[in-house]
NUVEXNU-825865 format. One record per residue: y, z, x of N, C-alpha, C, O, CB in turn; residue number from 1; residue in one letter; chain. Coordinates in steps of 0.1 Angstrom, whole numbers, plus 5000, padded with zeros to 4 digits. Glycine has a CB too. Example, Ala and Ser with C-alpha at 12.3 -4.5 7.8 and 13.67 -1.06 7.14 Angstrom:
BEGIN
{{4943,5078,5132},{4955,5078,5123},{4967,5078,5132},{4967,5085,5142},{4955,5090,5113},1,'A','A'}
{{4978,5071,5128},{4989,5071,5137},{5000,5079,5129},{5011,5080,5134},{4994,5057,5141},2,'S','A'}
This chain:
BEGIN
{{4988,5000,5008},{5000,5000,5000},{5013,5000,5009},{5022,4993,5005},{5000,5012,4991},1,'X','A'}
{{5014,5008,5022},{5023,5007,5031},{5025,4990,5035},{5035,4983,5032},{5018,5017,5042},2,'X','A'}
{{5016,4987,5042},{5020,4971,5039},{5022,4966,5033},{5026,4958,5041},{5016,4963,5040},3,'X','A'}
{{5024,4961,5021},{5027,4958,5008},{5039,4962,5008},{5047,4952,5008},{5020,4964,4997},4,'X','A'}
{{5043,4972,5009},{5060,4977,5003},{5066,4969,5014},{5075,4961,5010},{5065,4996,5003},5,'X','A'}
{{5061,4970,5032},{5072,4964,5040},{5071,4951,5039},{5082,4946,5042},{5072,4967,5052},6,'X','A'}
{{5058,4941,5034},{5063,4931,5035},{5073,4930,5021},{5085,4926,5022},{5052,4921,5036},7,'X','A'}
{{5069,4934,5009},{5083,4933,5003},{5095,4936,5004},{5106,4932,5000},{5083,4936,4996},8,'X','A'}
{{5093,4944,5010},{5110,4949,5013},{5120,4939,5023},{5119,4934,5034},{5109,4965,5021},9,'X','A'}
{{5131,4940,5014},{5141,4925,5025},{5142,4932,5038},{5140,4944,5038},{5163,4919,5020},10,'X','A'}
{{5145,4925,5048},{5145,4928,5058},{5156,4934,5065},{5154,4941,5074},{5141,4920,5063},11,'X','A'}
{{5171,4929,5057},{5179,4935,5062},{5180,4949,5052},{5184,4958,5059},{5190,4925,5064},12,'X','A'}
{{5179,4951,5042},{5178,4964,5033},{5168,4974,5043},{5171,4986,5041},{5169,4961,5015},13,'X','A'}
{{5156,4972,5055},{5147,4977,5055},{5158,4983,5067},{5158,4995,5068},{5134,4970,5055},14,'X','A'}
{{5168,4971,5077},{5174,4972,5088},{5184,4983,5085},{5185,4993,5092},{5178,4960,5092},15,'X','A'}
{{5191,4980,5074},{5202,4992,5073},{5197,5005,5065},{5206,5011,5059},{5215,4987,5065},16,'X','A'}
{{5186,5008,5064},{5178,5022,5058},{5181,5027,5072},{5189,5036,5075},{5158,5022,5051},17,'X','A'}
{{5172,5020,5082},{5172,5027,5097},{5180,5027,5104},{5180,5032,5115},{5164,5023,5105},18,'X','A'}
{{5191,5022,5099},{5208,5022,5104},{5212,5038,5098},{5217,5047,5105},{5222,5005,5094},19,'X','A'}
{{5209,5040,5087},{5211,5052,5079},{5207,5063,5090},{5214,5068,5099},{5202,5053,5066},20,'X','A'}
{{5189,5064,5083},{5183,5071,5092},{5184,5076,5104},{5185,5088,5105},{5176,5068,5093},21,'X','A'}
{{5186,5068,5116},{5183,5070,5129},{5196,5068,5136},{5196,5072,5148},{5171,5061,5134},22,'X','A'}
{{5210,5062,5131},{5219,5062,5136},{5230,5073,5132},{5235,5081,5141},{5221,5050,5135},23,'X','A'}
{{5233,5073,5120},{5240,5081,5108},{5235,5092,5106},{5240,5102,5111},{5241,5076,5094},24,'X','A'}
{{5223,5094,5099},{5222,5109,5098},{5217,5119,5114},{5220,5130,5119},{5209,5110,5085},25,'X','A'}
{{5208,5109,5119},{5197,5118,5131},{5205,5119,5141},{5206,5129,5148},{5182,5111,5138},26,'X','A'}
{{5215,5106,5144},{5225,5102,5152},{5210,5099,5172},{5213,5100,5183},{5242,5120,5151},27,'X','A'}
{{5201,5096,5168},{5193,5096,5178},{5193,5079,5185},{5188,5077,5196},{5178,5102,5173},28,'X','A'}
{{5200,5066,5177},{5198,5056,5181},{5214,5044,5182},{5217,5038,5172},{5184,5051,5173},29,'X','A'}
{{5217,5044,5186},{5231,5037,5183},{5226,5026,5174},{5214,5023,5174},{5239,5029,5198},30,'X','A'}
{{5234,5020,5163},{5239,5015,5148},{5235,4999,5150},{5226,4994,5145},{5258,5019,5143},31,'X','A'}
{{5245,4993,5160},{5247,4981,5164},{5251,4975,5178},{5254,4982,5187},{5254,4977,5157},32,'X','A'}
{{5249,4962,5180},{5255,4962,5196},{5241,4956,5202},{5231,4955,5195},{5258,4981,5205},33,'X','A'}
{{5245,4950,5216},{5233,4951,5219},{5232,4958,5234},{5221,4960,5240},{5227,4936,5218},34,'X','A'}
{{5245,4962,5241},{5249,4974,5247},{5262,4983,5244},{5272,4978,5238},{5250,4969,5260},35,'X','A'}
{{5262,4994,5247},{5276,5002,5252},{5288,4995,5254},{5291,4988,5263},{5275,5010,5265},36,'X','A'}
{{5295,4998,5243},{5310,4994,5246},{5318,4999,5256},{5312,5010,5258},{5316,4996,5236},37,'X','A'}
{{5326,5000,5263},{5331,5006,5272},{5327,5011,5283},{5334,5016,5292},{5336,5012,5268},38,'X','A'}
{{5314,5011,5284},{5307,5021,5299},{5305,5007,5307},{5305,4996,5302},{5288,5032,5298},39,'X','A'}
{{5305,5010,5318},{5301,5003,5331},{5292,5005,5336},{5292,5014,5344},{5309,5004,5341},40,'X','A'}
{{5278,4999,5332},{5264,5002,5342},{5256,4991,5349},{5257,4979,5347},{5253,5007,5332},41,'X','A'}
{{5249,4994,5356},{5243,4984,5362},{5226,4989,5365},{5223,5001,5362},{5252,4980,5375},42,'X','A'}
{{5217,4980,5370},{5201,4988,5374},{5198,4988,5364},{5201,4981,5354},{5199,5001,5380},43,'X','A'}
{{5187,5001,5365},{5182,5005,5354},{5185,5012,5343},{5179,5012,5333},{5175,5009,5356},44,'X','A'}
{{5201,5020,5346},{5208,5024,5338},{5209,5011,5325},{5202,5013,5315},{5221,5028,5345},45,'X','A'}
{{5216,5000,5327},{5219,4991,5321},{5205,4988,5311},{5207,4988,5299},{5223,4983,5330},46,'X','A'}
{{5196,4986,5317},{5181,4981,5311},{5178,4991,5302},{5176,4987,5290},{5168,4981,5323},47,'X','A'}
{{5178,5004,5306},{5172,5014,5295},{5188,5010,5277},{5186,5008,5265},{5173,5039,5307},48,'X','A'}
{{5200,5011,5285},{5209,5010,5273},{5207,4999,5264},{5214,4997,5254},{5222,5010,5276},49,'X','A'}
{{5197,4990,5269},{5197,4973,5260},{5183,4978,5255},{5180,4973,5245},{5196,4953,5270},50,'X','A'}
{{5177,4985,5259},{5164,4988,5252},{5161,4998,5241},{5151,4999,5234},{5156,4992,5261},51,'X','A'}
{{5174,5004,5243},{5181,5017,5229},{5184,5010,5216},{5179,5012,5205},{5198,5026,5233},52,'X','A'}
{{5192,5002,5222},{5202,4988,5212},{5188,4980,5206},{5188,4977,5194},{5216,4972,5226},53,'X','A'}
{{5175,4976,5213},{5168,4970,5209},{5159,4975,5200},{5151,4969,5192},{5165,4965,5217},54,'X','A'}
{{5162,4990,5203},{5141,4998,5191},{5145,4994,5177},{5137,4989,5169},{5138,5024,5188},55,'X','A'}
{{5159,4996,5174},{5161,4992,5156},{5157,4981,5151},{5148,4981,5143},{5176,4991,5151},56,'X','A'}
{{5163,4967,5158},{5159,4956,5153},{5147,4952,5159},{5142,4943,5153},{5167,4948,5153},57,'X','A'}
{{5142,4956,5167},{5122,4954,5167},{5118,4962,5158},{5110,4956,5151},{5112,4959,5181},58,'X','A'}
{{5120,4972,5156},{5114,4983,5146},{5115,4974,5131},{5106,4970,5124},{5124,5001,5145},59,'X','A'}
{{5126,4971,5131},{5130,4960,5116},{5119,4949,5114},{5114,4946,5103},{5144,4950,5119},60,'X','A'}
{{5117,4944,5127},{5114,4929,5126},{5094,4932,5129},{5085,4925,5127},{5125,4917,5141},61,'X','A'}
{{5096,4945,5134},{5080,4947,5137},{5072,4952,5123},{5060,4947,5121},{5078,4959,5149},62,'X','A'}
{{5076,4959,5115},{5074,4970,5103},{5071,4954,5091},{5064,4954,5081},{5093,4984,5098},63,'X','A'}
{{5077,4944,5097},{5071,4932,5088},{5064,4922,5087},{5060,4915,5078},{5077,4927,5084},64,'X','A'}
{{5061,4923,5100},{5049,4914,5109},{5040,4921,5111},{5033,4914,5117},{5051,4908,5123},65,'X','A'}
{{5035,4932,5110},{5028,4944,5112},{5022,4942,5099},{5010,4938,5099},{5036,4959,5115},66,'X','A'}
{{5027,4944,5090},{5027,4943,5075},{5020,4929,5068},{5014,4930,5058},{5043,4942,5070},67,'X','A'}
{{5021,4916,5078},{5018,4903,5072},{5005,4905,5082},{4994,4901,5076},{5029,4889,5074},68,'X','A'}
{{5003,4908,5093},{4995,4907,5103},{4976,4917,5098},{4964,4915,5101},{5005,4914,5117},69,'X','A'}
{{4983,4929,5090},{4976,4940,5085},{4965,4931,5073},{4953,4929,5071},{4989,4954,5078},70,'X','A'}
{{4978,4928,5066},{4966,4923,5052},{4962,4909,5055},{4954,4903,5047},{4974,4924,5034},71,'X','A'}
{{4968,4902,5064},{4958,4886,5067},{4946,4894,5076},{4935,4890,5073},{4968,4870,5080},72,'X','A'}
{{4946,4904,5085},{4934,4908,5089},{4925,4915,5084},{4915,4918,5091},{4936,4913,5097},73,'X','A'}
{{4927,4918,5073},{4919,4930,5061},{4913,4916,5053},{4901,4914,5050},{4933,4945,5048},74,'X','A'}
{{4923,4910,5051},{4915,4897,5037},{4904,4888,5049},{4897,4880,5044},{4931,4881,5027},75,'X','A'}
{{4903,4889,5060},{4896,4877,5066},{4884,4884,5071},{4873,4879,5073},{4905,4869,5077},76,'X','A'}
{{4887,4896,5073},{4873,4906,5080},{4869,4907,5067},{4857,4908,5067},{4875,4923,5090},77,'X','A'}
{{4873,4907,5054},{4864,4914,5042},{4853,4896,5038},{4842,4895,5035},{4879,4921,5023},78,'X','A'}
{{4864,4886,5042},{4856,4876,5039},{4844,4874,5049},{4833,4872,5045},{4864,4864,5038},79,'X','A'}
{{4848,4876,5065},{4838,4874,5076},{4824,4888,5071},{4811,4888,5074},{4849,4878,5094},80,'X','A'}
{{4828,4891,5068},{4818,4907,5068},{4808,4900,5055},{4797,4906,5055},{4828,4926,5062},81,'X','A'}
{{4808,4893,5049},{4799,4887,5040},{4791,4873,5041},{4785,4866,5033},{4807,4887,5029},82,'X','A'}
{{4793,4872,5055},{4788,4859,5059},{4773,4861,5065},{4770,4872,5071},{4798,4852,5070},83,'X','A'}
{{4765,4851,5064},{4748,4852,5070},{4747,4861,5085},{4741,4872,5087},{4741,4832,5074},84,'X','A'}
{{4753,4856,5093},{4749,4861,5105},{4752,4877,5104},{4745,4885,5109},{4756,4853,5118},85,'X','A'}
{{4765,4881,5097},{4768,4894,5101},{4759,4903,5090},{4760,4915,5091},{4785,4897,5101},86,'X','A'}
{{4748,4898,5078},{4739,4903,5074},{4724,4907,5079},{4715,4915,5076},{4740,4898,5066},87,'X','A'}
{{4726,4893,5091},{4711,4893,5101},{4714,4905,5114},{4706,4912,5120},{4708,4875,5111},88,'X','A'}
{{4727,4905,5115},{4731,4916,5127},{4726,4929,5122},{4719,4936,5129},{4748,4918,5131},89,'X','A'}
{{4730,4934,5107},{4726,4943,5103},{4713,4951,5098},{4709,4963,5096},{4731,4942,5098},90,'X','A'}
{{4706,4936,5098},{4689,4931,5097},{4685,4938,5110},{4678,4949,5110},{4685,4912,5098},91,'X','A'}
{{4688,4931,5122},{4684,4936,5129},{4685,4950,5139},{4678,4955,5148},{4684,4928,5131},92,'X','A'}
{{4696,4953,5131},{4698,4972,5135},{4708,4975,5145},{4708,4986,5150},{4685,4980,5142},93,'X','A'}
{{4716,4964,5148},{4728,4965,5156},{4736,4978,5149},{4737,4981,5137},{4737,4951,5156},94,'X','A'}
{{4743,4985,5162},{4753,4995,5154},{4767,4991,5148},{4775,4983,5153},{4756,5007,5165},95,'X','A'}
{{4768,4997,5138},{4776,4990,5125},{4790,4990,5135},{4797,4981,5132},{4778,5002,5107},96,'X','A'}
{{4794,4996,5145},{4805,4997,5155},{4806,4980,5163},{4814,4972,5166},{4799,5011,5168},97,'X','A'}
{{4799,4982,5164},{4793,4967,5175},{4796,4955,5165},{4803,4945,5168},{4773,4965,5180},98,'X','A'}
{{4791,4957,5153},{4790,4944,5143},{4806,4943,5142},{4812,4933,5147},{4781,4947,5127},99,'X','A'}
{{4812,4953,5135},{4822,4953,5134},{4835,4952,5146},{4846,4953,5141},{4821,4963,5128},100,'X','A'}
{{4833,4950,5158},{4842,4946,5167},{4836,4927,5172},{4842,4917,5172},{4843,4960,5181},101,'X','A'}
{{4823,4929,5175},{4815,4915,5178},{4814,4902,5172},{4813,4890,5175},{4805,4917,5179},102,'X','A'}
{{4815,4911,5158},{4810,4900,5151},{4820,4898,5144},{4828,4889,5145},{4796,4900,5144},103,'X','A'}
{{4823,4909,5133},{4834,4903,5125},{4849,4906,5129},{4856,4902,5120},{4832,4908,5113},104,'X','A'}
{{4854,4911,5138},{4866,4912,5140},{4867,4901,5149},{4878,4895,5150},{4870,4925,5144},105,'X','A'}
{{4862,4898,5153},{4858,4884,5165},{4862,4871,5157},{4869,4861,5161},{4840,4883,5170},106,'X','A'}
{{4854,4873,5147},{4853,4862,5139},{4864,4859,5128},{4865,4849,5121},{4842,4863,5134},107,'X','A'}
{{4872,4871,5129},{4882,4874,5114},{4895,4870,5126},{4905,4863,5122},{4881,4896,5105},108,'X','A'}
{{4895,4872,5138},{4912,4869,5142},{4915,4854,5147},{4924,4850,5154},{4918,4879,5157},109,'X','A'}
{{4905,4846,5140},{4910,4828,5148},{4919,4826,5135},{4923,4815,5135},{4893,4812,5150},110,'X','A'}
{{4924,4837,5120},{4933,4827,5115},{4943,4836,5117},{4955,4833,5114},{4929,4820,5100},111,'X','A'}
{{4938,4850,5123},{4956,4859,5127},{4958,4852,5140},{4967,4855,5147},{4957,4880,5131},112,'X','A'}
{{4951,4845,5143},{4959,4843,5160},{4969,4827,5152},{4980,4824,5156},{4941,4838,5181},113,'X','A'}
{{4963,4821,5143},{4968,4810,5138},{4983,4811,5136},{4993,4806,5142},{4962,4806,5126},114,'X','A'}
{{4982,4823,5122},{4993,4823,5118},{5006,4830,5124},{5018,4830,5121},{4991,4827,5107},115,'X','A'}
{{4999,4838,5137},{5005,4845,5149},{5017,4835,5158},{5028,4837,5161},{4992,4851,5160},116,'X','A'}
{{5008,4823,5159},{5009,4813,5165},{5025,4807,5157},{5037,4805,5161},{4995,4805,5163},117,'X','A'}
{{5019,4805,5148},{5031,4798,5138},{5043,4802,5142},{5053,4797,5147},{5030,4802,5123},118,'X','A'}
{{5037,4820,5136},{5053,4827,5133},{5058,4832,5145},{5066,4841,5143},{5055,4839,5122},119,'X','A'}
{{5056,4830,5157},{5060,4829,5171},{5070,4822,5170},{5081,4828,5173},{5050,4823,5181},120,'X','A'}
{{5071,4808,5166},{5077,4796,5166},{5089,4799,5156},{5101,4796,5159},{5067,4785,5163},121,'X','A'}
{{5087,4804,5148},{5099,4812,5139},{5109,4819,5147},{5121,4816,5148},{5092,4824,5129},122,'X','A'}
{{5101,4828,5151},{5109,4842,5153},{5118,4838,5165},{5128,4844,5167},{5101,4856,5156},123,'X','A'}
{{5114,4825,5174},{5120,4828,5185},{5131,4812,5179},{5136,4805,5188},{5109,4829,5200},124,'X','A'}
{{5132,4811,5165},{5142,4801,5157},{5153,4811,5159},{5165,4808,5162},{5138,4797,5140},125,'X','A'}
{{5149,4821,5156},{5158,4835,5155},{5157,4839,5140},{5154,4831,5131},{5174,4833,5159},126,'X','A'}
{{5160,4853,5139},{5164,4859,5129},{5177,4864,5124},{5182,4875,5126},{5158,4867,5131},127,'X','A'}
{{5182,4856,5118},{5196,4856,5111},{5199,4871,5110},{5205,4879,5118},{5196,4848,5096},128,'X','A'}
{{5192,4876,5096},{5193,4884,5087},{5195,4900,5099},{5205,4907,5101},{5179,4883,5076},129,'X','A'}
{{5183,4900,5105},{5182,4910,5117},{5198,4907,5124},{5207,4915,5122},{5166,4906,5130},130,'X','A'}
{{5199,4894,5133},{5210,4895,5137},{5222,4896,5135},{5230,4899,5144},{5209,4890,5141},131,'X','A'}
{{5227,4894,5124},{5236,4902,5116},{5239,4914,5112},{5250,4919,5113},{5236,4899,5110},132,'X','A'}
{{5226,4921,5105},{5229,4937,5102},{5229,4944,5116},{5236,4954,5116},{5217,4946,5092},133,'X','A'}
{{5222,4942,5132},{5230,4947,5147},{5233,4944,5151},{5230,4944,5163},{5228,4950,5155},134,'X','A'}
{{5245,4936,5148},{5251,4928,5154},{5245,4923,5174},{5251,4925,5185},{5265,4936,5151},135,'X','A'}
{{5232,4915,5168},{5230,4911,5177},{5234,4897,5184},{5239,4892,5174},{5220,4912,5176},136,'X','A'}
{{5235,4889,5194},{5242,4877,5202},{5226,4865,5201},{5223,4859,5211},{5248,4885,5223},137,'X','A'}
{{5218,4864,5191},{5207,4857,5189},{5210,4843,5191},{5221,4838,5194},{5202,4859,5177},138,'X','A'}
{{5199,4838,5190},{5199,4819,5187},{5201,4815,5173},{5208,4805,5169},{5183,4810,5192},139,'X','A'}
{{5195,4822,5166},{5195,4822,5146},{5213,4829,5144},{5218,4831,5133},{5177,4837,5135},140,'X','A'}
{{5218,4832,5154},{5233,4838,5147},{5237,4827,5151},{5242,4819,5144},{5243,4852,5153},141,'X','A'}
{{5234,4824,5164},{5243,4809,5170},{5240,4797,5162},{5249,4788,5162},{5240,4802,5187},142,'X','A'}
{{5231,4795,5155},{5227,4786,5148},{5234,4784,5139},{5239,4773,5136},{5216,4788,5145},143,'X','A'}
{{5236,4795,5132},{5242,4799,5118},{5255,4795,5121},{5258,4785,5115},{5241,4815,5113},144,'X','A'}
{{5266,4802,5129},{5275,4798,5131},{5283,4786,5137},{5295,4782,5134},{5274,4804,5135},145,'X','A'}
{{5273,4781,5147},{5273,4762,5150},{5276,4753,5134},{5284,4745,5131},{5252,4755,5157},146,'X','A'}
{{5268,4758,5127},{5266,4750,5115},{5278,4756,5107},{5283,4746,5102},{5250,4752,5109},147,'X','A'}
{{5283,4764,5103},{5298,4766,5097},{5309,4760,5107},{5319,4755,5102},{5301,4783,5096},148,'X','A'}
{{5308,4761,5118},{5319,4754,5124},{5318,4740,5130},{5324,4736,5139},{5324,4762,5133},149,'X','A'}
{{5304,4731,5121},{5303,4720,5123},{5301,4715,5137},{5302,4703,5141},{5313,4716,5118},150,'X','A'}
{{5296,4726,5148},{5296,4718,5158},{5287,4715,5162},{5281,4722,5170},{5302,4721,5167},151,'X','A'}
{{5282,4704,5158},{5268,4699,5160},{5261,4695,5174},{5249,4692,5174},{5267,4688,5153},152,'X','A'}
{{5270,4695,5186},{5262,4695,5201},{5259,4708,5197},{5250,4708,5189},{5271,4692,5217},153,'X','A'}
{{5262,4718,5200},{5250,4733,5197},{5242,4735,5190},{5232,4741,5192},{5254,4743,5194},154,'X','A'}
{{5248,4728,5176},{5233,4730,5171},{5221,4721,5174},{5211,4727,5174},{5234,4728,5158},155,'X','A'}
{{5221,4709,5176},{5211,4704,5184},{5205,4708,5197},{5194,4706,5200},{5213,4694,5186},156,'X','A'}
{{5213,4714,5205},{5207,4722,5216},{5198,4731,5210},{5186,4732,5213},{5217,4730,5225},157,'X','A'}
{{5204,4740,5199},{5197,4754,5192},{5176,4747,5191},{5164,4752,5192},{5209,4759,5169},158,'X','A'}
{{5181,4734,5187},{5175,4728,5177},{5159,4721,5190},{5147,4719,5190},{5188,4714,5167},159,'X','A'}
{{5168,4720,5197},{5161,4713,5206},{5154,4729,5217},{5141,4729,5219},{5172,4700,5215},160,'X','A'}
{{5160,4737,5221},{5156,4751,5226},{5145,4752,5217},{5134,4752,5222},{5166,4763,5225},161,'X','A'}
{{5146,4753,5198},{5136,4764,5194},{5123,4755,5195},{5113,4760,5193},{5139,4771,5178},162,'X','A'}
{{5124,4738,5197},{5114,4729,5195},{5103,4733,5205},{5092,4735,5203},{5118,4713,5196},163,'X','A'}
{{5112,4733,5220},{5103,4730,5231},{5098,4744,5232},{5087,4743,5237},{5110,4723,5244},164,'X','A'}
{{5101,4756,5229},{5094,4769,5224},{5085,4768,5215},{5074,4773,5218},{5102,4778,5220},165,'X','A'}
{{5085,4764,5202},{5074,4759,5194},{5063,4757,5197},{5053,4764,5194},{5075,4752,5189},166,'X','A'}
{{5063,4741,5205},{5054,4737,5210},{5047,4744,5219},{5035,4742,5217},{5058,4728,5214},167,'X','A'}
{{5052,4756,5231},{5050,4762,5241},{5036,4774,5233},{5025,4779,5236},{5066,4767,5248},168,'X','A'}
{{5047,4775,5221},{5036,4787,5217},{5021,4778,5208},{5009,4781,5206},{5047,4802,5203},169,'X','A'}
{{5027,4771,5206},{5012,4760,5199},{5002,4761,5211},{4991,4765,5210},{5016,4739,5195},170,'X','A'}
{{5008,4757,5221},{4999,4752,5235},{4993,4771,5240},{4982,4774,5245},{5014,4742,5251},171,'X','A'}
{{4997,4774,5239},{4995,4792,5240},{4983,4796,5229},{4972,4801,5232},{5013,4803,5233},172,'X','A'}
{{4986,4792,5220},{4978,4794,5207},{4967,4789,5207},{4957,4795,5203},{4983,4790,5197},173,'X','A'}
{{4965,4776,5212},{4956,4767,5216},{4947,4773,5224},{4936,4774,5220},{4961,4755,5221},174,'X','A'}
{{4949,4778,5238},{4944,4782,5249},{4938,4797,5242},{4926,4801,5244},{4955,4781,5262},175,'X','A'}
{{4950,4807,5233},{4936,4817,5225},{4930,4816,5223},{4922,4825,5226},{4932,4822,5219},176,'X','A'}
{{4924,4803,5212},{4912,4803,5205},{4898,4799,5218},{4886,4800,5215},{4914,4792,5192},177,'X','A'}
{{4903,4795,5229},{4892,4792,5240},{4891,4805,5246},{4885,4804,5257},{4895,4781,5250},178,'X','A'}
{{4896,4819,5242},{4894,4831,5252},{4883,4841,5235},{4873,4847,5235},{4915,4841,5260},179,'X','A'}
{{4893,4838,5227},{4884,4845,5216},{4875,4839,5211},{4865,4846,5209},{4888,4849,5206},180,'X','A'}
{{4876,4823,5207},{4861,4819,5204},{4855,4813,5212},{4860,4802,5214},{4859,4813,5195},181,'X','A'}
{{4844,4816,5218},{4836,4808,5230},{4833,4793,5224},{4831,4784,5232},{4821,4817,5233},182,'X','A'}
{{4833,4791,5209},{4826,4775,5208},{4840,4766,5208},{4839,4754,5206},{4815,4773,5189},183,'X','A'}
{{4849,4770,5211},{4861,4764,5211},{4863,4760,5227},{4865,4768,5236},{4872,4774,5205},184,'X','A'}
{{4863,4745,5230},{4865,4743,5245},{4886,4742,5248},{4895,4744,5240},{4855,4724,5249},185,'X','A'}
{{4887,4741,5257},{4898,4745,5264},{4894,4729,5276},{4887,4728,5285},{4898,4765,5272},186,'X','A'}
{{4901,4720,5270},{4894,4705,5279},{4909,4697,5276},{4917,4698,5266},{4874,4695,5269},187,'X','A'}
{{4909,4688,5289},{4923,4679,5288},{4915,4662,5281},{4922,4653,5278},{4932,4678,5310},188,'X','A'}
C-alpha cells in the first residue's frame, strides 16, 4: 500500500511535504539550492554541501521509482513463481531460499532491468517538476526554459545531450541482460 500511495502521489506535492518536514519544521536539511549561498568552500567541504542540497530531491525522485520498481517486481515474481520449472525446483526439494533468489528473482528482473532501462533515459531528460520545487540548475529546467524563450540552438543541444544518453543507457541495458540472463549472448 506504501507503494501505491507514492506512486500516486505528484511528485512535486511529495517534494514540498519534505520541504515542510525536514527543512521548516526539523530545520535538519536546507529547503532549496543546490549549494550555500554566501559561504566560500572548496574540497570536501564543498562536496559534502551539494550532497545536503541533493538528499531532498533524490529522496523525491527516489520514493517514486522505488514505488514503480517495488510493484513491477512483486507482479513479475508472482507471475515467474507459477511457471513449470520453478514447480520442478520445488519437486525436487531445493530450499524455498534458493528458488526464490535463483530461479525466480532471476527470472522476474529481465522486465525491471527493461523498464529501469527506459526510465534511465527519462530521468536523465530531466525532471522539471523536482527541478523547480529545489530550485535545482537541471537539463529539464533548461529545457523548459529554452523553449519559453524560443531559443532553439539550446534546445536542440538539450535534445541532442538527452538522445546520445538514451541510447548509452539502452547499450547499458543491453549488456545487463547478458550478466543476468545467461541465455542472452552479448555478441557484435
Amino acid at each position: 500500500m506504501l507503494a501505491l500511495a507514492f506512486y500516486a502521489t505528484p511528485l512535486f506535492w511529495v517534494g514540498l511535504m519534505l520541504v515542510l518536514l525536514f527543512s521548516v519544521t526539523l530545520e535538519w536539511l536546507p529547503s532549496f539550492g543546490m549549494a550555500s549561498v554566501g559561504v566560500e568552500m572548496s574540497g570536501l567541504e564543498a562536496v559534502l554541501d551539494v550532497g545536503r542540497h541533493l538528499i531532498l530531491p533524490g529522496l523525491t525522485l527516489g520514493l517514486f521509482y522505488v514505488a514503480v520498481y517495488a510493484r513491477l517486481t512483486r507482479a513479475t515474481m508472482l507471475e515467474v513463481a507459477d511457471q513449470d520449472f520453478v514447480k520442478t525446483a520445488r519437486a525436487k526439494g531445493v530450499p524455498e531460499g534458493r528458488i526464490l533468489r535463483r530461479h525466480i528473482l532471476r527470472n522476474a528482473l529481465l522486465p525491471v532491468i527493461t523498464f529501469a532501462g527506459i526510465q534511465a533515459g527519462q530521468l536523465v531528460g530531466g525532471s522539471i517538476l523536482v527541478e523547480t520545487v529545489f530550485a535545482w540548475p537541471g537539463i529539464g529546467r533548461l529545457a523548459f526554459e529554452a523553449l519559453l524563450a524560443r531559443d532553439y540552438q539550446v534546445l536542440m543541444g538539450v535534445f541532442f545531450c538527452t538522445s546520445v544518453m538514451v541510447v548509452l543507457f539502452n547499450l547499458v541495458t543491453d549488456l545487463l541482460y547478458a550478466l543476468v540472463d545467461p541465455r542472452v549472448e552479448a555478441s557484435a
